[in-house]
PyMOL Python script that loads the backbone (N, CA, C, O; Angstrom):
from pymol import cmd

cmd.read_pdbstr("""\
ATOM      1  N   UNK A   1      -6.288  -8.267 -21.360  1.00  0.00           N
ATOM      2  CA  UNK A   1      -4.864  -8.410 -21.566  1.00  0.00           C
ATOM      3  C   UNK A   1      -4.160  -7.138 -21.109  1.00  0.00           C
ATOM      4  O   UNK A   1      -4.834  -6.122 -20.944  1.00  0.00           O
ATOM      5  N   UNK A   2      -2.897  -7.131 -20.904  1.00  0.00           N
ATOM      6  CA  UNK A   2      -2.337  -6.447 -20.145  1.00  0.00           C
ATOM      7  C   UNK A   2      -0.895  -6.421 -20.896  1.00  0.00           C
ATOM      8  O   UNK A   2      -0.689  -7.125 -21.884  1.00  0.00           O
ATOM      9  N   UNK A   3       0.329  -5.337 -20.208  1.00  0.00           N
ATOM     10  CA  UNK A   3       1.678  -5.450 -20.167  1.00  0.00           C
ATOM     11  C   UNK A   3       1.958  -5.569 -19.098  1.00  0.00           C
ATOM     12  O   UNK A   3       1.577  -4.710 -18.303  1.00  0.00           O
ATOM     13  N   UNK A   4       2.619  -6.518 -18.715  1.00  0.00           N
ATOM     14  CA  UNK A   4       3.249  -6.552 -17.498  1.00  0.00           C
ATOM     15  C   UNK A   4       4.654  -4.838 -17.147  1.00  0.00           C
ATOM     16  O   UNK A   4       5.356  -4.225 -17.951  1.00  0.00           O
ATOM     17  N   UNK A   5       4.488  -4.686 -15.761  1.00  0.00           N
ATOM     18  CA  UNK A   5       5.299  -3.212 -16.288  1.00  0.00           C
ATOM     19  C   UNK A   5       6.826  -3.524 -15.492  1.00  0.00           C
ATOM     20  O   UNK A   5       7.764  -2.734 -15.388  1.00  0.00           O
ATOM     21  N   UNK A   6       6.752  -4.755 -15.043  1.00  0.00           N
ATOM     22  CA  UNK A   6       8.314  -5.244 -14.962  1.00  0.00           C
ATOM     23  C   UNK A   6       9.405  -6.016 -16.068  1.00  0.00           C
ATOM     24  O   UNK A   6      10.425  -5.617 -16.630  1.00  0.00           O
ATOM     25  N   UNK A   7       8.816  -7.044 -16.078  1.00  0.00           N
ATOM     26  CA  UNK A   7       9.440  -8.000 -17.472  1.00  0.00           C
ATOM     27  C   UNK A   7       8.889  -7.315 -18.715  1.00  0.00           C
ATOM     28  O   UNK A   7       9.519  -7.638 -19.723  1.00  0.00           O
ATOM     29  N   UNK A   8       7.884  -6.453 -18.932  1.00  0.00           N
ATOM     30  CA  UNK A   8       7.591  -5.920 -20.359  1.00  0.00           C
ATOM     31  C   UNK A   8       6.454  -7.088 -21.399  1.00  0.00           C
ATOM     32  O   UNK A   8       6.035  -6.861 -22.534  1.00  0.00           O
ATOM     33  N   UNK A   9       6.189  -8.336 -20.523  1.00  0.00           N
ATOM     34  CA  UNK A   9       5.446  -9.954 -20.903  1.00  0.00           C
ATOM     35  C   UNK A   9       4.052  -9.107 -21.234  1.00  0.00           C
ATOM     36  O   UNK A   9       3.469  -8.350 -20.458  1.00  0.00           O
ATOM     37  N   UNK A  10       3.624  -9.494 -22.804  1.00  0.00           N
ATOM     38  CA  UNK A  10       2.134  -9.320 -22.753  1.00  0.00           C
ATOM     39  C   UNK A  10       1.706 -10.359 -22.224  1.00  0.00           C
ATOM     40  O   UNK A  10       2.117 -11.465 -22.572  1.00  0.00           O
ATOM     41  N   UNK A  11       0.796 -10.184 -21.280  1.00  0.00           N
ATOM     42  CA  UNK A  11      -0.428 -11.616 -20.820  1.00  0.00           C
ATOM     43  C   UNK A  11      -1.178 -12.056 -21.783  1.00  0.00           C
ATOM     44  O   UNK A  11      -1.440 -11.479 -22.839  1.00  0.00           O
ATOM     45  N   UNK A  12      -1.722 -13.648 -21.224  1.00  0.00           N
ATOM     46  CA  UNK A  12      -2.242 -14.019 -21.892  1.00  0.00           C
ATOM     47  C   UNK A  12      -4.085 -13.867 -22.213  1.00  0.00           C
ATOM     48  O   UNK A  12      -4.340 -12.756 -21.748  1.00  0.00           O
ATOM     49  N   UNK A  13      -4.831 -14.201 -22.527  1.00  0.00           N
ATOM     50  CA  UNK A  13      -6.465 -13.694 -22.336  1.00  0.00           C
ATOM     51  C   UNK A  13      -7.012 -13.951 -21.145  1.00  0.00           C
ATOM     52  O   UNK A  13      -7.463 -15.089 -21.274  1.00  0.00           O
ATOM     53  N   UNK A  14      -7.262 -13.551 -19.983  1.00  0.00           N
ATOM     54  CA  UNK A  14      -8.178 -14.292 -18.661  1.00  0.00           C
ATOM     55  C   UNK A  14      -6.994 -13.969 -17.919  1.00  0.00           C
ATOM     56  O   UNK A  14      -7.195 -13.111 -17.060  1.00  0.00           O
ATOM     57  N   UNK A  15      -6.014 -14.328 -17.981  1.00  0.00           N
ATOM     58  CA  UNK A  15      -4.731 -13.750 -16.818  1.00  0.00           C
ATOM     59  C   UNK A  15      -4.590 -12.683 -16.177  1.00  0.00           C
ATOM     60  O   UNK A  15      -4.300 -11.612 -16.710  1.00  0.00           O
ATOM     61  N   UNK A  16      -4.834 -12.900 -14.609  1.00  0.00           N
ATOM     62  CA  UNK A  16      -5.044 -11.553 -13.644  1.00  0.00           C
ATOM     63  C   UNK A  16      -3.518 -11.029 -13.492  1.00  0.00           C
ATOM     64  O   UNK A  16      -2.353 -11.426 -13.458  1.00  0.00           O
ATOM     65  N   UNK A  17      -4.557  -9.528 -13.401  1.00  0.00           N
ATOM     66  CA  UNK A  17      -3.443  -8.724 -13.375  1.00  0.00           C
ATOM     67  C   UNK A  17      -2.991  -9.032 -11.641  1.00  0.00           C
ATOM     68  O   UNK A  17      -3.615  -9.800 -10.908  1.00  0.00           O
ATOM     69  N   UNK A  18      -2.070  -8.428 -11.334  1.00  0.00           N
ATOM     70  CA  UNK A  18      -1.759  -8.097  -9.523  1.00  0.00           C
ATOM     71  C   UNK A  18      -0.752  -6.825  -9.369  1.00  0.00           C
ATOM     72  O   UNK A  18       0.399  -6.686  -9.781  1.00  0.00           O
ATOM     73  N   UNK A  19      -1.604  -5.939  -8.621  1.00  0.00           N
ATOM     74  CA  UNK A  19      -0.776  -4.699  -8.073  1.00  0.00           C
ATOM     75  C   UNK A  19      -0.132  -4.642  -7.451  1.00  0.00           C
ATOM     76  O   UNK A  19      -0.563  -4.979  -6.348  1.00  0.00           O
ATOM     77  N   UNK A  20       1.386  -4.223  -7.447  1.00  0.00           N
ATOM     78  CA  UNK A  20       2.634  -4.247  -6.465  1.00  0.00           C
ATOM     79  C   UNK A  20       2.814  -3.022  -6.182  1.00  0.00           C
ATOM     80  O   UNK A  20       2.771  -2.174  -7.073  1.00  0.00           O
ATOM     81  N   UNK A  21       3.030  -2.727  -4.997  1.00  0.00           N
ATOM     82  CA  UNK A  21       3.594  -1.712  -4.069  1.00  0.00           C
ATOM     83  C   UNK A  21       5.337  -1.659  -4.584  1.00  0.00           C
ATOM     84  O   UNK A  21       6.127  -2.602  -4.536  1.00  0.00           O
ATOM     85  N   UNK A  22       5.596  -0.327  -5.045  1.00  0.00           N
ATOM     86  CA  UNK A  22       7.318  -0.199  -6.042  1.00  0.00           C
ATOM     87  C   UNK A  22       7.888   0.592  -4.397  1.00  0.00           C
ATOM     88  O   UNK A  22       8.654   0.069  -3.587  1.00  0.00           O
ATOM     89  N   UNK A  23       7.315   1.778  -4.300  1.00  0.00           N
ATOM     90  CA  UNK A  23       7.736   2.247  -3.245  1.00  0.00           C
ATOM     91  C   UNK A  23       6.822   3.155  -2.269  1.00  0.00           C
ATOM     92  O   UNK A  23       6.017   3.977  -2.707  1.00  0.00           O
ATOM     93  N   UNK A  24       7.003   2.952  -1.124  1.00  0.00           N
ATOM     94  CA  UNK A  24       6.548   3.862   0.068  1.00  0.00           C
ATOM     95  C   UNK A  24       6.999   5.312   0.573  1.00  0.00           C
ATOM     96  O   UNK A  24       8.163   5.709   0.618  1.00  0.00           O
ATOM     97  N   UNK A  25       6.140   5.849   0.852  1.00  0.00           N
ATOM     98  CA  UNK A  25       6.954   6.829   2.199  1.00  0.00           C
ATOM     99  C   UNK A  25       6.190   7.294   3.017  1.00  0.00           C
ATOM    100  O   UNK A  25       4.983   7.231   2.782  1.00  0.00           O
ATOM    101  N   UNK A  26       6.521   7.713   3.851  1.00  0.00           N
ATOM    102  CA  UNK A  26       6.559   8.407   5.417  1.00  0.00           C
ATOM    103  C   UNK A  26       5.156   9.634   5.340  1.00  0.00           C
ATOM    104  O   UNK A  26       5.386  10.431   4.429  1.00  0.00           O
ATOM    105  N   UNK A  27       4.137   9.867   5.893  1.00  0.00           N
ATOM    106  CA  UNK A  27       3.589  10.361   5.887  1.00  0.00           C
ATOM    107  C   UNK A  27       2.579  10.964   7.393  1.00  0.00           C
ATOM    108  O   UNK A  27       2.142  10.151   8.208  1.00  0.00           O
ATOM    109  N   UNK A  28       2.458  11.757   7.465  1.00  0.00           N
ATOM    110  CA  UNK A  28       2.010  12.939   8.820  1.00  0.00           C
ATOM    111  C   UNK A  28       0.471  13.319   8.368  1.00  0.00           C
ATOM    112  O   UNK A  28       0.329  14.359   7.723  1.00  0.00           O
ATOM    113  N   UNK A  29      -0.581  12.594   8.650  1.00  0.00           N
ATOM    114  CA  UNK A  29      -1.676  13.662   9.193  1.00  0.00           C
ATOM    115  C   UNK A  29      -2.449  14.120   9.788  1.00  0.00           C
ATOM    116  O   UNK A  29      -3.339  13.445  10.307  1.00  0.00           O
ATOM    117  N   UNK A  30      -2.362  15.482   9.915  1.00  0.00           N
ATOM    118  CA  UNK A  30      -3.070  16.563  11.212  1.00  0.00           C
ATOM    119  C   UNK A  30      -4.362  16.081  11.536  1.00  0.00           C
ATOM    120  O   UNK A  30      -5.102  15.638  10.657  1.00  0.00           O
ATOM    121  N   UNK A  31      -4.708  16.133  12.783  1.00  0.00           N
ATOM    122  CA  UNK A  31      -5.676  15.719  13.627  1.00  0.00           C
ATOM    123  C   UNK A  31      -6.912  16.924  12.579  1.00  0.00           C
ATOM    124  O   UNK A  31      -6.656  17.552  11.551  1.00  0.00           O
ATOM    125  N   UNK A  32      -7.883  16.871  13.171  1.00  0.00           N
ATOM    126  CA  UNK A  32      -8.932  17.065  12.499  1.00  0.00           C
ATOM    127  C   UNK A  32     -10.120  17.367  13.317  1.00  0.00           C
ATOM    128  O   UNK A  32     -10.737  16.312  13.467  1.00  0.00           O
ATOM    129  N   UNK A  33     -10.820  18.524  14.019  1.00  0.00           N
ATOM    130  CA  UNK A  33     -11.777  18.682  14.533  1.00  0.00           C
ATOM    131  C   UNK A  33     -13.242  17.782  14.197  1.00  0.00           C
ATOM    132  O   UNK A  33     -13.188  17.319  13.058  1.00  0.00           O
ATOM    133  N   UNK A  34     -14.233  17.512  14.758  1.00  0.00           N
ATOM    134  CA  UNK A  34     -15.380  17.288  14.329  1.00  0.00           C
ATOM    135  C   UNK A  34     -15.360  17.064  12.787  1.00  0.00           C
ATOM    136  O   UNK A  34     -16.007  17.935  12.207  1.00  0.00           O
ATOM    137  N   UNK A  35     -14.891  16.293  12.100  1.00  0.00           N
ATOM    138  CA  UNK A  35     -14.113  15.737  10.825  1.00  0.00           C
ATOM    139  C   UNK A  35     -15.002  14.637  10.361  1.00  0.00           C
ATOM    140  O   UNK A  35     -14.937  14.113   9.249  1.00  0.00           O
ATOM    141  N   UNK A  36     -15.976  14.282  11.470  1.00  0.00           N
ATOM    142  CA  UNK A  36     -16.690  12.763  11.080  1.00  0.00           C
ATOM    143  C   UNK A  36     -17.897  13.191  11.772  1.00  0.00           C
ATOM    144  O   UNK A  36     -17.991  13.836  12.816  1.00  0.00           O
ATOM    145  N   UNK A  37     -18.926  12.658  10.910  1.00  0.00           N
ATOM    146  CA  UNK A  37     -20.512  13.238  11.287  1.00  0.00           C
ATOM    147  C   UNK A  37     -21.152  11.297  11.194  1.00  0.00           C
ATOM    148  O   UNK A  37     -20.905  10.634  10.186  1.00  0.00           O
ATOM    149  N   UNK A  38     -21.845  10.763  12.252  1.00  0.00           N
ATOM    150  CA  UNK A  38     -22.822  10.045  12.414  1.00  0.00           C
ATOM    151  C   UNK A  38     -24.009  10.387  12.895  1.00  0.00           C
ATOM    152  O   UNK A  38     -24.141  10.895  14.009  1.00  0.00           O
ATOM    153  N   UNK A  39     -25.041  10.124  12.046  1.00  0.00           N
ATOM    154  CA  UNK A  39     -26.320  10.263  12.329  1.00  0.00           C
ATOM    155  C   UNK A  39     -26.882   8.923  12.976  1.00  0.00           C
ATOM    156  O   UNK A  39     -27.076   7.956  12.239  1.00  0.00           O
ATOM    157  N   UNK A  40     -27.187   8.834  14.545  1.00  0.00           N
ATOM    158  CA  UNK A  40     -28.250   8.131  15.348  1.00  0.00           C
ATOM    159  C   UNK A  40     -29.296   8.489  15.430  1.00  0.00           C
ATOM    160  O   UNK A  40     -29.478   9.293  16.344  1.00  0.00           O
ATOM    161  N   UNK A  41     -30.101   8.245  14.864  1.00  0.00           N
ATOM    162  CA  UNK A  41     -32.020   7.915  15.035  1.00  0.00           C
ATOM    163  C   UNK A  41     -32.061   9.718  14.183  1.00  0.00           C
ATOM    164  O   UNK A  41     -31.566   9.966  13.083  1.00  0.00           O
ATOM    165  N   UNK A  42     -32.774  10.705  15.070  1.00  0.00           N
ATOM    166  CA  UNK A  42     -32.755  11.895  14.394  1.00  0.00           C
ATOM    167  C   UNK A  42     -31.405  12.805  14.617  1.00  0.00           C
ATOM    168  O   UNK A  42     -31.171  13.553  13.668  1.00  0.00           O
ATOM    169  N   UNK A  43     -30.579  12.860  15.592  1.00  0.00           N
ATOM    170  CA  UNK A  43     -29.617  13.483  16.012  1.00  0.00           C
ATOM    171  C   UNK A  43     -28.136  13.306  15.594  1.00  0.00           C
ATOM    172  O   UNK A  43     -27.484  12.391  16.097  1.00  0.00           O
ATOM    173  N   UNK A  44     -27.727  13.927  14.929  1.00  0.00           N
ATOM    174  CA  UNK A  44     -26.392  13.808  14.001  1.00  0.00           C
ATOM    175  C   UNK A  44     -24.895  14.149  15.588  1.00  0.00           C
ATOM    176  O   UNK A  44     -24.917  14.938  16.533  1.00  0.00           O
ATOM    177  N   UNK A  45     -24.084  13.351  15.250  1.00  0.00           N
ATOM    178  CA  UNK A  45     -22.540  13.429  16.385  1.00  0.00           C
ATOM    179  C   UNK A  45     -21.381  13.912  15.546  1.00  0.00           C
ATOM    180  O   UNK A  45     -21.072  13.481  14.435  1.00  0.00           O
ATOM    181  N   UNK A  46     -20.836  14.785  16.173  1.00  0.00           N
ATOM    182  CA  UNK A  46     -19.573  14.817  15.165  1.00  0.00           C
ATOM    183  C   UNK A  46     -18.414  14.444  16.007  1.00  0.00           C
ATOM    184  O   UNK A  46     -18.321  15.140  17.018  1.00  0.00           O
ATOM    185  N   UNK A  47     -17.375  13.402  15.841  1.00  0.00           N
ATOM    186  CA  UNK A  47     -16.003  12.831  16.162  1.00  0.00           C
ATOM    187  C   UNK A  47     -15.102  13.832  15.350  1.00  0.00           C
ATOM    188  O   UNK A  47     -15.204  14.302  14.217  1.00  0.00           O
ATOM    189  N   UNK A  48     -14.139  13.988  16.405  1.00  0.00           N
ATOM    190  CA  UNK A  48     -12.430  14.117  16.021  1.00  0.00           C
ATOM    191  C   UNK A  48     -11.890  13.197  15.677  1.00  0.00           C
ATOM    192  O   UNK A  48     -11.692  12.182  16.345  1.00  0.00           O
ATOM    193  N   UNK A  49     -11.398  13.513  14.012  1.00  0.00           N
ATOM    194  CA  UNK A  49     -10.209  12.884  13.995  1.00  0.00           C
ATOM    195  C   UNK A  49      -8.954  13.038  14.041  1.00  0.00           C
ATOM    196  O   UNK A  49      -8.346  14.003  13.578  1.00  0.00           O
ATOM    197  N   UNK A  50      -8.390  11.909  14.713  1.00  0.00           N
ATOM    198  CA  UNK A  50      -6.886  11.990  15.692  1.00  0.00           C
ATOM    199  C   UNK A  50      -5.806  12.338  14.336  1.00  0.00           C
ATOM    200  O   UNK A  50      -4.773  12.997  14.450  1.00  0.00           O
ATOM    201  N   UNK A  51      -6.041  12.058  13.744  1.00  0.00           N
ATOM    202  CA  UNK A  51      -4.989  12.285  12.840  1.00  0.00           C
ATOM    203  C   UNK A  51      -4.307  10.857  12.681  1.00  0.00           C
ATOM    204  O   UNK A  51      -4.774   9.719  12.634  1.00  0.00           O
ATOM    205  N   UNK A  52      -2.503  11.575  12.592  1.00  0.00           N
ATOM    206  CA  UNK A  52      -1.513  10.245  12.748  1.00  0.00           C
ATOM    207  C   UNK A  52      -0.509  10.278  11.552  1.00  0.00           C
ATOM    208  O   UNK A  52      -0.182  11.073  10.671  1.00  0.00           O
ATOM    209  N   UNK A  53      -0.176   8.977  11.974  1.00  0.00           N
ATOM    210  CA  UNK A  53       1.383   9.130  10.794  1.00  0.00           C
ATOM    211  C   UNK A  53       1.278   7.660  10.375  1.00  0.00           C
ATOM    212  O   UNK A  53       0.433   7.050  11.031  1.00  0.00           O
ATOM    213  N   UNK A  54       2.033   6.811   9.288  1.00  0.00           N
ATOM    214  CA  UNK A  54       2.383   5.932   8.738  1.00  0.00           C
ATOM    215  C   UNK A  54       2.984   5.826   7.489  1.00  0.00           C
ATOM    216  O   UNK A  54       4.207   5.963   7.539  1.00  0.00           O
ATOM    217  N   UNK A  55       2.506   5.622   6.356  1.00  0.00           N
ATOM    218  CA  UNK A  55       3.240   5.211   5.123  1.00  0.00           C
ATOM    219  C   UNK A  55       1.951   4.802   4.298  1.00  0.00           C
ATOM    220  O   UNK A  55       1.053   4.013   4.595  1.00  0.00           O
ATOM    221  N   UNK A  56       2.202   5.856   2.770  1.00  0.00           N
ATOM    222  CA  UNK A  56       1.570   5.713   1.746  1.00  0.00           C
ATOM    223  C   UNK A  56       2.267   5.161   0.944  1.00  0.00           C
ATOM    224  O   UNK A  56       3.460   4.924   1.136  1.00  0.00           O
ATOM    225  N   UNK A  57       1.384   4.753  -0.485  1.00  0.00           N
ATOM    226  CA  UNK A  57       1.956   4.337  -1.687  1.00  0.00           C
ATOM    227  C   UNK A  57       2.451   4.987  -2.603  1.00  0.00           C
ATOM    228  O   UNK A  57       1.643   5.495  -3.380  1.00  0.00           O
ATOM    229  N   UNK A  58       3.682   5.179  -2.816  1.00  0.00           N
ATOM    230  CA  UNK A  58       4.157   6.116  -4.024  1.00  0.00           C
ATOM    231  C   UNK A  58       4.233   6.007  -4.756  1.00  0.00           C
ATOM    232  O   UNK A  58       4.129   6.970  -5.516  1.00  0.00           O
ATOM    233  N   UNK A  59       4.534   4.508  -5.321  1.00  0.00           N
ATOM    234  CA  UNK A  59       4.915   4.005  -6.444  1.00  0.00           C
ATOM    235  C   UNK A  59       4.358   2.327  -6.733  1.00  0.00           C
ATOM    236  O   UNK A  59       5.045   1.427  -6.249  1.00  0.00           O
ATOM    237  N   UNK A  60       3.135   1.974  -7.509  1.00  0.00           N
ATOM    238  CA  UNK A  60       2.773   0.713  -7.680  1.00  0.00           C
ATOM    239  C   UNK A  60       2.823   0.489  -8.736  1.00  0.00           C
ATOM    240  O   UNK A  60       2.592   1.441  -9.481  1.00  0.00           O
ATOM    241  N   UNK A  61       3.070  -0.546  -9.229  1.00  0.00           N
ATOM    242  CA  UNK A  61       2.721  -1.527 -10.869  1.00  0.00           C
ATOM    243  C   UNK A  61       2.407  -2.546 -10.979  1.00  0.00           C
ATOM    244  O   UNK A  61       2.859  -3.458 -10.286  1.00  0.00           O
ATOM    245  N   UNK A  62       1.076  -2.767 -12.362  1.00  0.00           N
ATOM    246  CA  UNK A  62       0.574  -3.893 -12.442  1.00  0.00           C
ATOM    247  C   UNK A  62       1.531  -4.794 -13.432  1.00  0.00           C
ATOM    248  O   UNK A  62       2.058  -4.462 -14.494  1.00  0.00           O
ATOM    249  N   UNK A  63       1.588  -6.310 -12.577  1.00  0.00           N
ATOM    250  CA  UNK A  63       2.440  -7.255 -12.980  1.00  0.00           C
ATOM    251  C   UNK A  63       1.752  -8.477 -13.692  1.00  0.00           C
ATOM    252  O   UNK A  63       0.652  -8.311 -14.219  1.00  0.00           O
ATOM    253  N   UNK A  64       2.263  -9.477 -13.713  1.00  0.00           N
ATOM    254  CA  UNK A  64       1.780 -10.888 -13.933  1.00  0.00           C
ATOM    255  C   UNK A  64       2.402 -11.491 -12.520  1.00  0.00           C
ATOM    256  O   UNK A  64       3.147 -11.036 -11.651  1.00  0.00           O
ATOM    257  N   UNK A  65       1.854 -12.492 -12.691  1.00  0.00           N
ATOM    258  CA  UNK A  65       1.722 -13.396 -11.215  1.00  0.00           C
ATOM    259  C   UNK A  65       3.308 -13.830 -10.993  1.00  0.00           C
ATOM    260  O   UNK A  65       3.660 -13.591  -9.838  1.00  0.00           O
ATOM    261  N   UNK A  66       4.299 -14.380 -11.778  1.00  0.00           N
ATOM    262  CA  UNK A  66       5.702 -14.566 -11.723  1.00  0.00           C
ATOM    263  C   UNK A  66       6.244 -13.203 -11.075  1.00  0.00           C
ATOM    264  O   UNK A  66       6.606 -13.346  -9.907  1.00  0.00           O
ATOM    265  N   UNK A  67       6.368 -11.961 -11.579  1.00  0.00           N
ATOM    266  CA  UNK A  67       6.770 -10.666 -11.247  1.00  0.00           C
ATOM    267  C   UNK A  67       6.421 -10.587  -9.896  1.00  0.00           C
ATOM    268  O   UNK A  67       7.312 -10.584  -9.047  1.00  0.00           O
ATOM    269  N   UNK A  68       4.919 -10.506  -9.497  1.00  0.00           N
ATOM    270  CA  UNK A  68       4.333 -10.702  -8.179  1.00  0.00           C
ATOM    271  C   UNK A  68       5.085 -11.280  -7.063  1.00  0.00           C
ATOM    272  O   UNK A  68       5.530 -10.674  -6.088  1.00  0.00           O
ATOM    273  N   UNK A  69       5.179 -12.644  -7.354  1.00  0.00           N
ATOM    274  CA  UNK A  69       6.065 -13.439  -6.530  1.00  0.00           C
ATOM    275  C   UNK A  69       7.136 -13.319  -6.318  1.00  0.00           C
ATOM    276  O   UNK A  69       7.679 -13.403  -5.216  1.00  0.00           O
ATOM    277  N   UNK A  70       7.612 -13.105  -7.327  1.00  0.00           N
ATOM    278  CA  UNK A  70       9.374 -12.644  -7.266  1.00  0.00           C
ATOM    279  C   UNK A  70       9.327 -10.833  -6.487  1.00  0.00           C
ATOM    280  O   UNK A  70      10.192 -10.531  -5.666  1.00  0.00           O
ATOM    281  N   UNK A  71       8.305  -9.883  -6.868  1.00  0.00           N
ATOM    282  CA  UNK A  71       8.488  -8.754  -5.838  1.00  0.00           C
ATOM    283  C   UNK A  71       8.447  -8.947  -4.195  1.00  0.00           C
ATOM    284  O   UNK A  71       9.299  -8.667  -3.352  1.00  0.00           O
ATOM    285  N   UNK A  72       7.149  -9.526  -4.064  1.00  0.00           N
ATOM    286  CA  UNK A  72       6.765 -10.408  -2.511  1.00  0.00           C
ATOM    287  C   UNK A  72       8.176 -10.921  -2.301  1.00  0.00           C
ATOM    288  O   UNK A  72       9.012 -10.018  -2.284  1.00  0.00           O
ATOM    289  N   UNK A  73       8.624 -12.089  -2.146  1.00  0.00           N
ATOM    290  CA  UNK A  73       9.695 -12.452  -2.057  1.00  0.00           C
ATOM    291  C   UNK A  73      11.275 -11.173  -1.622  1.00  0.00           C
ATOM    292  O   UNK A  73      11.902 -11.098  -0.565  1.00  0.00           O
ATOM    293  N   UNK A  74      11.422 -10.531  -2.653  1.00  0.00           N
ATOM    294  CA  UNK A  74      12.222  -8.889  -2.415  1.00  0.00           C
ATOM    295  C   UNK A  74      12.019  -8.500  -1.045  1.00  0.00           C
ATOM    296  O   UNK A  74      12.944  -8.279  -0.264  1.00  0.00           O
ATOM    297  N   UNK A  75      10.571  -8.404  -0.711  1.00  0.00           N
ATOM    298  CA  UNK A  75      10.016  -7.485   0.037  1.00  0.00           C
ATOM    299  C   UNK A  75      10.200  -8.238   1.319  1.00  0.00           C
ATOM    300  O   UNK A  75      10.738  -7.641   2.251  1.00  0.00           O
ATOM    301  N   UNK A  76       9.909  -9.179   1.436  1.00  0.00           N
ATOM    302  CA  UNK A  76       9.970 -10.457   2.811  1.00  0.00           C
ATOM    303  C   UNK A  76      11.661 -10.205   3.158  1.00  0.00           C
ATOM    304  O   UNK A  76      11.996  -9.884   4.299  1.00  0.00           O
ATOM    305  N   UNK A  77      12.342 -10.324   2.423  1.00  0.00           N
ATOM    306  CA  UNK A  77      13.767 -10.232   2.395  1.00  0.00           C
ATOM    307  C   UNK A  77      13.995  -8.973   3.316  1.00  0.00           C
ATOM    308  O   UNK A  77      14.519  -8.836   4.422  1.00  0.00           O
ATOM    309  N   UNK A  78      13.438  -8.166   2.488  1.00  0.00           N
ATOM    310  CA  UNK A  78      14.485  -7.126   2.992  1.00  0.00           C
ATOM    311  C   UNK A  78      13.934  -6.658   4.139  1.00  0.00           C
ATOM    312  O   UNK A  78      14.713  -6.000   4.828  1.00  0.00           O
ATOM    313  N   UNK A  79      12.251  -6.862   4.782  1.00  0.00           N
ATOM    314  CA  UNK A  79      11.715  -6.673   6.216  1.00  0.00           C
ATOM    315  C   UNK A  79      12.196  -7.772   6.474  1.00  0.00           C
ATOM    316  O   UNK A  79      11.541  -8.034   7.483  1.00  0.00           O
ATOM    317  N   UNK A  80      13.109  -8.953   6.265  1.00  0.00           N
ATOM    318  CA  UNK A  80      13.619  -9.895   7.418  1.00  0.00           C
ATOM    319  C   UNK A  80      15.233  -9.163   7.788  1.00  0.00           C
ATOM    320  O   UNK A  80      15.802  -9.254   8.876  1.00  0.00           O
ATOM    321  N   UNK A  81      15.628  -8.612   6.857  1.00  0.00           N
ATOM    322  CA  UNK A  81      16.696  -8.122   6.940  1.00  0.00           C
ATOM    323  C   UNK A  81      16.742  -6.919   7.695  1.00  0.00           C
ATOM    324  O   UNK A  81      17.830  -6.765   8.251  1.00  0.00           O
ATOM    325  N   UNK A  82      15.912  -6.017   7.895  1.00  0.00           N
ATOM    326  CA  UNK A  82      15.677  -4.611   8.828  1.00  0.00           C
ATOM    327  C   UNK A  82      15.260  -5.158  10.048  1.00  0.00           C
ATOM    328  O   UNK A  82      15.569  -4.436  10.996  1.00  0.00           O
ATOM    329  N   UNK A  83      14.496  -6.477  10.440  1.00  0.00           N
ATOM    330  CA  UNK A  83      14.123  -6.931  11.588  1.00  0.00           C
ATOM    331  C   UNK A  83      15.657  -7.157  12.580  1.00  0.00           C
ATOM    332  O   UNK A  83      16.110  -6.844  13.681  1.00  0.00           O
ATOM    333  N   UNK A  84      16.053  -7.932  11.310  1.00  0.00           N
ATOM    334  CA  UNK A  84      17.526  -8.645  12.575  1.00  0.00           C
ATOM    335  C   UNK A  84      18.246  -7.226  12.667  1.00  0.00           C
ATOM    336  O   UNK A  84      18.323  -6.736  13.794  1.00  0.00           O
ATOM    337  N   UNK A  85      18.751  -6.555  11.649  1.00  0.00           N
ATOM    338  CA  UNK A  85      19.576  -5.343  12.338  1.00  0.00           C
ATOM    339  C   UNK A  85      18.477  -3.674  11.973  1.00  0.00           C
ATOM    340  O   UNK A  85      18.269  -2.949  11.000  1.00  0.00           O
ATOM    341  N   UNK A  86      18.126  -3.728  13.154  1.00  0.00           N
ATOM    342  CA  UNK A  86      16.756  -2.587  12.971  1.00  0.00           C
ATOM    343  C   UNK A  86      17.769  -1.318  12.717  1.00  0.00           C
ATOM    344  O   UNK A  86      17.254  -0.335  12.183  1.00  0.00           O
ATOM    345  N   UNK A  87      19.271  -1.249  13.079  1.00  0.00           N
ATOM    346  CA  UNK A  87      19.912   0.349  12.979  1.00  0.00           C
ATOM    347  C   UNK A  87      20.216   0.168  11.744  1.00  0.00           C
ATOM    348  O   UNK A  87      20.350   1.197  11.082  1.00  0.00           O
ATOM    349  N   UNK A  88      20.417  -1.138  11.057  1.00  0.00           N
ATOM    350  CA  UNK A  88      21.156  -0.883   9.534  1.00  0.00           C
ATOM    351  C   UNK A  88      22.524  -1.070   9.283  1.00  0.00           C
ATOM    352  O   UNK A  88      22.826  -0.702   8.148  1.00  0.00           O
ATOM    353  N   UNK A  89      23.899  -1.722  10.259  1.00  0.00           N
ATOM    354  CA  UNK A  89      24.297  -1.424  10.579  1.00  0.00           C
ATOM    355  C   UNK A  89      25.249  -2.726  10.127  1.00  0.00           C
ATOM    356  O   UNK A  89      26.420  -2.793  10.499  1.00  0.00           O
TER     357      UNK A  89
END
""", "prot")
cmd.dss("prot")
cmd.show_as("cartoon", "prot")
cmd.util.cbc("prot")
cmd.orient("prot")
């Protein structure tokens, strides 16, 4: 059993929880010399890693399945809404 951490709903017994993404951000990281080691047969390789940029999780909470749907839903919205006007505008 659980609290839901939107509506405040205790669940019921057996009712899965589901983790929602609250908020994102922007994130940078530095490339990385010989950062990754594979071992083939006796002889170990080391790879660079490239690094890169995208978006972490900043902010998640566990819901009940109604909350879930209704966040999903939010979220579809508002990437349909940044699609049609990508400046915001």
């Amino acid at each position: 059993m659980y609290r839901c951490e939107l509506c405040n709903r205790v669940s019921r017994p057996g009712e899965r929880a589901t983790k929602v993404v609250m908020e994102r951000r922007p994130t940078e990281y530095p490339s990385r010399s010989k950062a990754q080691r594979a071992r083939t047969g006796r002889r170990a390789k080391s790879h660079d890693d490239p690094g890169g940029a995208g978006y972490e999780i900043a902010k998640e909470a566990i819901v009940c399945a109604t909350c879930a749907e209704e966040q999903l839903a939010k979220e579809a919205a508002q990437d349909a809404a940044q699609d049609a006007d990508p400046l915001g505008i």
